[in-house]
Residue, then its C-alpha position, 0 to 999 in steps of 0.5 A: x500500500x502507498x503511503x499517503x501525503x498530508x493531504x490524503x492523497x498517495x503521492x504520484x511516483x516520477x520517473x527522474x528520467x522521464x524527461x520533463x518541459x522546461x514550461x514552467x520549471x525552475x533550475x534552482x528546484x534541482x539545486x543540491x538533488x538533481x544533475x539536470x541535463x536541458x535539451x533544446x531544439x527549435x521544435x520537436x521535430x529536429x532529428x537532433x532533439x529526437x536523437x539526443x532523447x533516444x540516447x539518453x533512454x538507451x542507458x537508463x542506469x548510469x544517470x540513475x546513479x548520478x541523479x540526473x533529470x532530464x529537461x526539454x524544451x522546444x518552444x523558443x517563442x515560450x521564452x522558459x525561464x530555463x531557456x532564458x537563463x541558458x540561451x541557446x542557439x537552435x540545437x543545445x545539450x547542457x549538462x549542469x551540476x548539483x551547484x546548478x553550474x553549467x559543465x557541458x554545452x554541445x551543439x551536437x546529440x552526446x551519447x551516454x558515455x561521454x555525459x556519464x564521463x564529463x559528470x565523472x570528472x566533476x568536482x561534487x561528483x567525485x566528492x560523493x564517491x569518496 
């Protein structure tokens, strides 16, 4: 049986990997908890969008470990708080750290290994396997 919050209700499970609209998010939420990593495209469609997603859910596991969650956004004319702090141009994968530090910027879809190898050399990240 799920436990229930305050207010009666069973709180609803999300999935840290189920990537989430940058729409009415704000990065200081994943302060100290959450690695995010912000996908942007100019719209859904973009191959490279697509791309990057299916590569983030083929290896689910090593971004478990290291706490992170996924952010999209592809609606430039929403103007998201997140996009108006990271400014991209067209395309962009950023990888930020638990200090909300920006640790990777690429133009181009990042494969799991090179992300789980950035995230390994960052000062926090190497902290908590100490």
């Amino acid at each position: 049986m799920a436990q229930s919050d305050v207010t009666g209700e069973t709180p609803e499970a999300v999935d840290p990997l189920e990537p989430r609209s940058a729409i009415d998010l704000d990065l200081n939420d994943f302060l100290w908890i959450s690695r995010p990593i912000v996908v942007f495209a100019d719209t859904e469609a973009d191959p490279r969008f697509r791309e990057q997603l299916a590569l983030l859910a083929e290896r689910p596991g090593p971004l478990l470990e290291r706490d992170v969650v996924i952010i999209f956004d592809t609606d430039p004319d929403a103007q998201s708080e997140i996009r108006r702090q990271l400014r991209p141009r067209g395309f962009a994968l950023v990888l930020m750290d638990k200090d909300g530090a920006v640790n990777l910027r690429r133009p181009s879809p990042r494969d799991v290994r090179e992300i789980i190898r950035a995230i390994d050399n960052m000062p926090i990240r190497i902290e908590e396997t100490q």
